[in-house]
Structures are given as structure tokens and as C-alpha cells.
Residue frames relative to the residue before (quaternion, step in Angstrom):
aa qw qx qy qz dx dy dz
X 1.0000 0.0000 0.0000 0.0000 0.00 0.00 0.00
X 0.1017 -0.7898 0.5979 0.0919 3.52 -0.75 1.10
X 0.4307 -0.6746 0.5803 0.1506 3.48 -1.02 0.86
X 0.4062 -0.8002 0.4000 0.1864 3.81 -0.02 1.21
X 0.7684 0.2292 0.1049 0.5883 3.37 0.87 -1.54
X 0.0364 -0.8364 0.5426 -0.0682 2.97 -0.50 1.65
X 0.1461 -0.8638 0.4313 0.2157 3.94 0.59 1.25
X 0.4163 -0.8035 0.3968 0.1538 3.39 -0.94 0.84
X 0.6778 0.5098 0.0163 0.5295 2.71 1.77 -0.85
X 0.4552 0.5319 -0.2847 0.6548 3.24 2.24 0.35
X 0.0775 0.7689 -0.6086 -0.1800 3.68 -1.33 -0.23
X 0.7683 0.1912 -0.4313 0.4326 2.91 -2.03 0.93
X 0.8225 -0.1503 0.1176 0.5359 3.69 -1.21 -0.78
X 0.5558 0.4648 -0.5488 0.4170 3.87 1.02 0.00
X 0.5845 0.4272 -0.5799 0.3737 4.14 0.35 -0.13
X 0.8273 0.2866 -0.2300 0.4250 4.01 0.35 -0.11
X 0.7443 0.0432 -0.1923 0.6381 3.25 1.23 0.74
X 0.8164 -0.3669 0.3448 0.2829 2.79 -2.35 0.79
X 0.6441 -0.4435 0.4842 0.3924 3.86 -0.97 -0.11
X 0.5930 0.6011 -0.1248 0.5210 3.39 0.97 -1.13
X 0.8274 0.2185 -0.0637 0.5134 3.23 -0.05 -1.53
X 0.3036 0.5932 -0.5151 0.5391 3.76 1.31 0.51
X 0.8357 0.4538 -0.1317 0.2799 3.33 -0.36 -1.63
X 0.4940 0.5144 -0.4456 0.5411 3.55 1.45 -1.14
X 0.6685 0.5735 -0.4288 0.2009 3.37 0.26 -2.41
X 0.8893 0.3423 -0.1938 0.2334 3.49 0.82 -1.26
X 0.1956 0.6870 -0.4477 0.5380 3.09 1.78 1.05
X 0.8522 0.4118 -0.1598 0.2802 2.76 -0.03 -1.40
X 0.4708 0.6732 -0.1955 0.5356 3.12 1.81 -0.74
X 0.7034 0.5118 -0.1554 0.4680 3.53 1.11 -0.83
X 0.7617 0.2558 -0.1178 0.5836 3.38 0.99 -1.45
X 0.7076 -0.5051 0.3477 0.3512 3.63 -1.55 0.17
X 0.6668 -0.1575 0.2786 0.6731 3.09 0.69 -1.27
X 0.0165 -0.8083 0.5792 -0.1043 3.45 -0.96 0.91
X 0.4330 -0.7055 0.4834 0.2847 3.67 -1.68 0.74
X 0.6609 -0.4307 0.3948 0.4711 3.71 -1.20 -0.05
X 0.5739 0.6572 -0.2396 0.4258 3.54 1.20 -0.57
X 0.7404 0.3785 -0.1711 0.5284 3.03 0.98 -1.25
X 0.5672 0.4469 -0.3818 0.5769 3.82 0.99 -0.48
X 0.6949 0.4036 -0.4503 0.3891 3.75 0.11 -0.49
X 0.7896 0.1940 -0.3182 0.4874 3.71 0.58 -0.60
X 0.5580 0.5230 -0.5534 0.3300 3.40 0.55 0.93
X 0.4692 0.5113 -0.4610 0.5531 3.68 1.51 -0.26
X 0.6933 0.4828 -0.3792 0.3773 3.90 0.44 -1.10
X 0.3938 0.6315 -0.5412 0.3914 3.89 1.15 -0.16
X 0.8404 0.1592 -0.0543 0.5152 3.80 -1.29 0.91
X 0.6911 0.4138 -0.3840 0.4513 3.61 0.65 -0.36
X 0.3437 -0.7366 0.5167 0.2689 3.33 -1.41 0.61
X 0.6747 0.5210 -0.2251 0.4718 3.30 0.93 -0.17
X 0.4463 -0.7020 0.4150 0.3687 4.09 -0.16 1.82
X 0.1813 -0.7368 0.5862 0.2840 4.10 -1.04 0.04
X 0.5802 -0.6096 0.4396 0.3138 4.00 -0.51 1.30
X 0.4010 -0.6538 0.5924 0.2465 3.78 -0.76 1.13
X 0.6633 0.4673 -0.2648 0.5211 3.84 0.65 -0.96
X 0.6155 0.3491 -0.4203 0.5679 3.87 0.82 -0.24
X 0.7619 0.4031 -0.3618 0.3550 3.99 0.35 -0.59
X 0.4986 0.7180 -0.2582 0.4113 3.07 1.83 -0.64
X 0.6570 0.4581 -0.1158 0.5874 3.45 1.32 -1.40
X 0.5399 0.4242 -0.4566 0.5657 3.97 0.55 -0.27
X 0.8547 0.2302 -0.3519 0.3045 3.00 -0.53 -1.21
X 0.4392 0.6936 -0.3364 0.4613 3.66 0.99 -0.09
X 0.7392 0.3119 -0.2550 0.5397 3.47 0.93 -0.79
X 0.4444 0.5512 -0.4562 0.5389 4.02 1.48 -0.33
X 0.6494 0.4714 -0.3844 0.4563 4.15 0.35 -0.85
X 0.5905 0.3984 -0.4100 0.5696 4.07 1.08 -0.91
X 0.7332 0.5145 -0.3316 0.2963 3.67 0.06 -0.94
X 0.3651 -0.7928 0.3489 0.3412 3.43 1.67 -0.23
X 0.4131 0.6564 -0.4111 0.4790 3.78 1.51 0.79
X 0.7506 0.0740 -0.1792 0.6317 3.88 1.08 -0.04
X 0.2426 -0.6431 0.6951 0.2108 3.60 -1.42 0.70
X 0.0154 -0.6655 0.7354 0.1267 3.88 -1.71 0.27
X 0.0174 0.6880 -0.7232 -0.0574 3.07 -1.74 0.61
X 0.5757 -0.6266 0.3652 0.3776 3.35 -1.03 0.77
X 0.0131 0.7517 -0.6560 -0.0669 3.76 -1.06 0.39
X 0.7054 -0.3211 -0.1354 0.6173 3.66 -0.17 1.76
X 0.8032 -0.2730 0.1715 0.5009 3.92 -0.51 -0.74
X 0.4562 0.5911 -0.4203 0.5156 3.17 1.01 0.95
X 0.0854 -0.7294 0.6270 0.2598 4.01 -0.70 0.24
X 0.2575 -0.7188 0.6230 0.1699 3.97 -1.34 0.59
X 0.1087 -0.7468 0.6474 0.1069 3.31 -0.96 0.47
X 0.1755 -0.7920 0.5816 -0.0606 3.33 -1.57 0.59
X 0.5771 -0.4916 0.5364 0.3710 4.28 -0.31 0.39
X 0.2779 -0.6167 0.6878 0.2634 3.70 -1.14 0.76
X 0.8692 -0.0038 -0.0366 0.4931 3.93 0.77 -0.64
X 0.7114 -0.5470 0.2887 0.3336 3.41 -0.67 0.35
X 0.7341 -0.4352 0.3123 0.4172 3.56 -0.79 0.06
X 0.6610 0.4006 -0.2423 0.5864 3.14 0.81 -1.61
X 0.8487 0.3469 -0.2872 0.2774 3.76 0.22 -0.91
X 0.4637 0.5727 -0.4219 0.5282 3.46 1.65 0.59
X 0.6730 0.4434 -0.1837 0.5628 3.64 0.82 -0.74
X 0.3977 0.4122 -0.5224 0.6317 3.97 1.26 0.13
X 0.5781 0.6215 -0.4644 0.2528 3.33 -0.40 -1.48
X 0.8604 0.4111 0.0077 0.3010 2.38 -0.51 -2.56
X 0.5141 0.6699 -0.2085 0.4935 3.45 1.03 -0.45
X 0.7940 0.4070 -0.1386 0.4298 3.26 0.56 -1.42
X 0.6217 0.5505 -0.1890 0.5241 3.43 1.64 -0.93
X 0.4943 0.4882 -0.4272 0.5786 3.32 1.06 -0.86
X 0.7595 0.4354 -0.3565 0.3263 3.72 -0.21 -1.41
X 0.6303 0.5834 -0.2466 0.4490 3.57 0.82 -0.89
X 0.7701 0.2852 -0.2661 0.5047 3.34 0.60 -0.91
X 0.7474 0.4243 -0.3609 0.3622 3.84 1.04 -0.03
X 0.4595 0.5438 -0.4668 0.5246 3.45 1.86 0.50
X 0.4583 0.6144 -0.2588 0.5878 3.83 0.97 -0.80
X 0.3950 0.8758 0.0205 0.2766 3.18 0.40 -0.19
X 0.6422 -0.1609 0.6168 0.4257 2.58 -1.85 -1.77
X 0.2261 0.9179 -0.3115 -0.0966 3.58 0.73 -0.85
X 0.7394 -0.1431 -0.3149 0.5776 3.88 0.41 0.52
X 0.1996 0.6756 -0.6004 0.3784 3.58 0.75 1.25
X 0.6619 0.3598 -0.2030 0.6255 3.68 0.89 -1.94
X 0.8530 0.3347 -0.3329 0.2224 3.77 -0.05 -0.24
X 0.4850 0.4223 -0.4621 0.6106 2.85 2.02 0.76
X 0.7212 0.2247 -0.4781 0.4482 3.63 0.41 0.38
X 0.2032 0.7767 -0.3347 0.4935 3.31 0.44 0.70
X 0.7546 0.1448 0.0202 0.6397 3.24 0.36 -1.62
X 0.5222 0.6244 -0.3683 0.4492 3.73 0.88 -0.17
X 0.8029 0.2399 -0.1285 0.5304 3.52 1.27 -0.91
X 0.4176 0.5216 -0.5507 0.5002 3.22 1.28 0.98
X 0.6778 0.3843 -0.5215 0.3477 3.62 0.69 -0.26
X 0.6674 0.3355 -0.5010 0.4369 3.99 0.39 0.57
X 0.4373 0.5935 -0.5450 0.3995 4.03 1.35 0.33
X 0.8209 -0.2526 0.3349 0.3876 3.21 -2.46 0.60
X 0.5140 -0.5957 0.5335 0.3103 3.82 -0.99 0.30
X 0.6088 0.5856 -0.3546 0.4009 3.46 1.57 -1.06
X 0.5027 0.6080 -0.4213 0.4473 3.81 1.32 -1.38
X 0.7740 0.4800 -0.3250 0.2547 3.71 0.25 -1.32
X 0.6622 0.4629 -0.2721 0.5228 3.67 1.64 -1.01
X 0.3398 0.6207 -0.5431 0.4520 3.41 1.13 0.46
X 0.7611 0.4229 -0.1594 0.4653 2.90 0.01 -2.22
X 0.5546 0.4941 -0.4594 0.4871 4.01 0.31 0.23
X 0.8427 0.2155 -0.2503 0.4253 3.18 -0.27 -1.36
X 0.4970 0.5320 -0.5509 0.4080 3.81 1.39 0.42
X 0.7658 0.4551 -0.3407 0.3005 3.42 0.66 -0.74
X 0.6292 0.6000 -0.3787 0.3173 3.32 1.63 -0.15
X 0.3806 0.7766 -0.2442 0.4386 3.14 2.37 -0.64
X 0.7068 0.5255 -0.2281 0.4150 3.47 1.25 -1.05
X 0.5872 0.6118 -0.2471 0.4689 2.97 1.23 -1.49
X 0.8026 0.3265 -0.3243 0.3795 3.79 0.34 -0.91
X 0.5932 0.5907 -0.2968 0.4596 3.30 1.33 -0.47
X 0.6081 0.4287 -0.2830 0.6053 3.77 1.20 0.02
């Protein structure tokens, strides 16, 4: 599943989705499988303002086209569920993004890149070693 629109100017789950379809995702992300019912009065938890079954009904409907939620009918009700977890949607997506901005842009992004590892975790950087020694032995 490829996420079309990646907003730059958005963060976390708002650069690859809608405000909306942020908030379901992270329901849904939480619970096993769940109805439109149940996602609508869980967004309406804490909020003062009611959220439109037919508007949550239609998001999450358009996440099932977008290939980011499966449904299957369970008696006269449909459930929906995540095609992949959190962590394994945000690998993904991540990895494509990176791929398609080395392709590209290509040792532009991997010189900035390495430019913003020198203000990253020390741990990010002994990754990126003991990845590059991984390469080295494997060539």
C-alpha cells in the first residue's frame, strides 16, 4: 500500500493522512477489529461537538479503497480492522518515502541525511555503523 500524499508541512500520521482518517487510523490501531459505531463514539469521547456516522462511515470506507483497512461483514453490521500495524505502516511508509527521495534527489538526501544524524540519538548513529559494517562484509 502506497500512501500518495505525503504532507510536509503536517506531522506524524497527519503527513499521510487526513486529520480524520489520522484519528480513526489510531483507533483502530488500538482495538482489534471494530464497527463504524464504535469508532464514531469513540472520536465523540471528550469532544464537545457530536461526529456524523455517515462522515465516519465514508472515511473509513475510503481507508478500505486506499488499502490501509480491510471490512468484512459480521451479521448486518460490517467490522473493519488495519491491514498492518502502526509500527509496520510507518516502516513501510518510511522506507518508500526514503527510496523514492534518494531516486530522486540522490546523494543530495544522503548527504542531508547524514548531516541530521549529527544532532540524532547516539544509538541511531551505532546503528548506522554496525549497518555499514554489515555491508562491507557482505560485498
Amino acid at each position: 500500500m502506497k500512501i500518495h500524499h505525503f504532507k510536509t508541512n503536517e506531522s506524524g500520521l497527519n503527513r499521510f493522512f487526513g486529520a480524520l482518517e489520522a484519528k480513526i487510523m489510531e483507533i483502530l490501531w488500538v482495538s482489534a477489529e471494530i464497527t463504524i459505531k464504535d469508532v464514531q463514539q469513540k472520536l465523540e469521547q471528550g469532544q464537545e461537538k457530536a461526529v456524523n456516522f455517515n462522515t465516519v462511515m465514508t472515511v473509513m470506507n475510503r481507508l478500505v479503497d486506499k488499502g490501509v483497512l480491510q471490512k468484512r461483514l459480521e451479521g448486518r453490521s460490517f467490522v473493519y480492522r488495519p491491514v498492518l500495524s502502526k509500527e509496520q505502516f510507518i516502516d513501510t511508509q518510511s522506507k518508500e518515502l526514503t527510496h523514492e527521495l534518494i531516486e530522486e534527489f540522490g546523494p543530495v538526501v544522503v548527504n542531508h541525511m547524514l548531516d541530521a544524524l549529527e544532532t540524532a540519538d547516539p544509538d541511531l548513529m551505532e546503528k548506522l555503523e554496525q549497518k555499514i559494517k554489515q555491508w562491507k562484509k557482505e560485498t
